[in-house]
C-alpha atoms as a printed R data frame, in Angstrom:
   type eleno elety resid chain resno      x      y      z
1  ATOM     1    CA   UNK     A     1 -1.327 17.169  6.531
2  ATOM     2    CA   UNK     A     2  2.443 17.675  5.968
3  ATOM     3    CA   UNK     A     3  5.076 14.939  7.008
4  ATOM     4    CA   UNK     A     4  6.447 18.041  9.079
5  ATOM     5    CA   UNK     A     5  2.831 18.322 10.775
6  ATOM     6    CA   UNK     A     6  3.515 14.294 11.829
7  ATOM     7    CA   UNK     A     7  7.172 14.688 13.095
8  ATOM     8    CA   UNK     A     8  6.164 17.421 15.362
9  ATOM     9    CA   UNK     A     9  3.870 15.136 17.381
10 ATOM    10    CA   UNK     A    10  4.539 12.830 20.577
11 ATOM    11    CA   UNK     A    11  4.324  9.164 19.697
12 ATOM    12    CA   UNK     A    12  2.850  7.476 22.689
13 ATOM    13    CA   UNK     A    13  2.007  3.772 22.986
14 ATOM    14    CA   UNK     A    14 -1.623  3.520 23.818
15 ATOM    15    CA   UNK     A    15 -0.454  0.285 26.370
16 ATOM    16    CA   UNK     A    16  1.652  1.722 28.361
17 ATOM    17    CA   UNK     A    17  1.735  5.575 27.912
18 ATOM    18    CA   UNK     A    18  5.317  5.675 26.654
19 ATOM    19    CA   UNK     A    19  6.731  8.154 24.378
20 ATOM    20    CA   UNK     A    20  7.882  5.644 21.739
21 ATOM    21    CA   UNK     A    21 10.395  8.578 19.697
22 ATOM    22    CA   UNK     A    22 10.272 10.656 16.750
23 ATOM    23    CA   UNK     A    23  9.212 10.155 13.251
24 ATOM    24    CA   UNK     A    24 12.310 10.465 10.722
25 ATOM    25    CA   UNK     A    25 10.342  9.146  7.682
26 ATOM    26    CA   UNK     A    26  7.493  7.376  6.201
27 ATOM    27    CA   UNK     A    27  7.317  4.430  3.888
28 ATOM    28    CA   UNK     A    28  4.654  5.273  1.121
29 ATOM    29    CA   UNK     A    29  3.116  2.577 -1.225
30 ATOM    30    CA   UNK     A    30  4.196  3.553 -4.498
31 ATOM    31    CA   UNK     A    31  1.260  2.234 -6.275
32 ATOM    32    CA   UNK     A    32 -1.281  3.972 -4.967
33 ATOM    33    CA   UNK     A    33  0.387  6.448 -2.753
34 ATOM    34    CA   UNK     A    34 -0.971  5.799  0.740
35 ATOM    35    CA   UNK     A    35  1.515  5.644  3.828
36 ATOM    36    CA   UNK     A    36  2.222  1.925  4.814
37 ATOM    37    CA   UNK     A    37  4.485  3.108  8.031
38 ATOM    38    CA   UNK     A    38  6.217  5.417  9.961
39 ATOM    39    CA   UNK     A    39  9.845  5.517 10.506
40 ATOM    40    CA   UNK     A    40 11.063  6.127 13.922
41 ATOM    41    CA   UNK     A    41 14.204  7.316 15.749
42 ATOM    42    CA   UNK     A    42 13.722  5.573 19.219
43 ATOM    43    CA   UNK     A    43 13.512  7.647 22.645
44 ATOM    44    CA   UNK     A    44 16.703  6.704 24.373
45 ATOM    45    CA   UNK     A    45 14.822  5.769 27.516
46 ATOM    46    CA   UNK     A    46 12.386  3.204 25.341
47 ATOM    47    CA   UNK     A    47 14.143  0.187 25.674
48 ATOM    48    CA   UNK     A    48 11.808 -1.958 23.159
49 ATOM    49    CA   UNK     A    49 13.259 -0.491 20.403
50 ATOM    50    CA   UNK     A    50 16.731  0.150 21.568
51 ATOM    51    CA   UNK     A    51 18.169 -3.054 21.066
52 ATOM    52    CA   UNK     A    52 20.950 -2.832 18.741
53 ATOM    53    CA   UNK     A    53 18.554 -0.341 15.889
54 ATOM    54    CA   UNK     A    54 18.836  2.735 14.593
55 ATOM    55    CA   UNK     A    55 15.065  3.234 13.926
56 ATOM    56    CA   UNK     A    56 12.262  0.964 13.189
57 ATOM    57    CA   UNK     A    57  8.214  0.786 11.610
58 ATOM    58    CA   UNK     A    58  5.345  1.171 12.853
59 ATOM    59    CA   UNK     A    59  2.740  0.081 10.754
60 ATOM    60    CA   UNK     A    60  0.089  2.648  9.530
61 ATOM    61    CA   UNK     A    61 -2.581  0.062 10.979
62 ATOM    62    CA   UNK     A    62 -1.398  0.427 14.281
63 ATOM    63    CA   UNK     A    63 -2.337  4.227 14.453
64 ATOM    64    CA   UNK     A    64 -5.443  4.681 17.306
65 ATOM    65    CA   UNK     A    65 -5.693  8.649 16.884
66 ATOM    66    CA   UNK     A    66 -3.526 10.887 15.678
67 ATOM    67    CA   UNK     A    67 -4.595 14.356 17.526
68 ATOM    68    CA   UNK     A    68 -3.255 18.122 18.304
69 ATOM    69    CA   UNK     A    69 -0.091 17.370 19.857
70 ATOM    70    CA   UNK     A    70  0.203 13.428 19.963
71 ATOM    71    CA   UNK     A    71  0.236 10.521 17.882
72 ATOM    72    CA   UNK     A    72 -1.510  7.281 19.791
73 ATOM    73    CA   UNK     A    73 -0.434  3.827 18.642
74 ATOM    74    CA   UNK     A    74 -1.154  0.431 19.693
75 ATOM    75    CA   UNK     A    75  1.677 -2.083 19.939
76 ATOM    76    CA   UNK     A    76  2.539 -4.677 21.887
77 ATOM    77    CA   UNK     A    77  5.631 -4.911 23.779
C-alpha cells in the first residue's frame, strides 16, 4: 500500500464515529522501517484536535482496521 492509498481514506474514531481529518504524513522508524504514526491535518469541525495545532499523531497502535474507504482508530477523547 502507497502513502497515497492511506491519505485517500476517512479517519474515523472508533468511539465516537467522528471523522478525525486527513493524513498529511507518516513518521517511519528509521531503523527498521515500519510506520510509528500518522500525521494528521484536523477536520475543522473536530474540536479535540483543534486547539491551537496545526496537525498531530496518531500512533500506529491505535489503528482498529484500516478498510476500502476508511481508516478506524481508537482514541480517547
Amino acid at each position: 500500500m502507497k502513502l497515497s492509498d492511506l491519505q485517500n481514506k476517512y479517519i474515523i474514531n472508533v468511539n465516537d464515529g467522528k471523522n478525525i481529518g486527513n493524513i498529511i504524513d507518516v513518521k517511519i522508524d528509521e531503523r527498521n522501517g515500519t510506520i510509528l504514526s500518522l500525521v494528521i491535518e484536523p477536520n475543522k469541525n473536530f474540536s479535540f484536535f483543534s486547539k491551537g495545532k496545526l496537525d498531530t499523531e496518531i500512533s500506529w497502535n491505535s489503528i482498529e482496521k484500516i478498510g476500502e474507504d476508511v481508516i478506524l482508530v481508537n482514541i480517547s477523547l
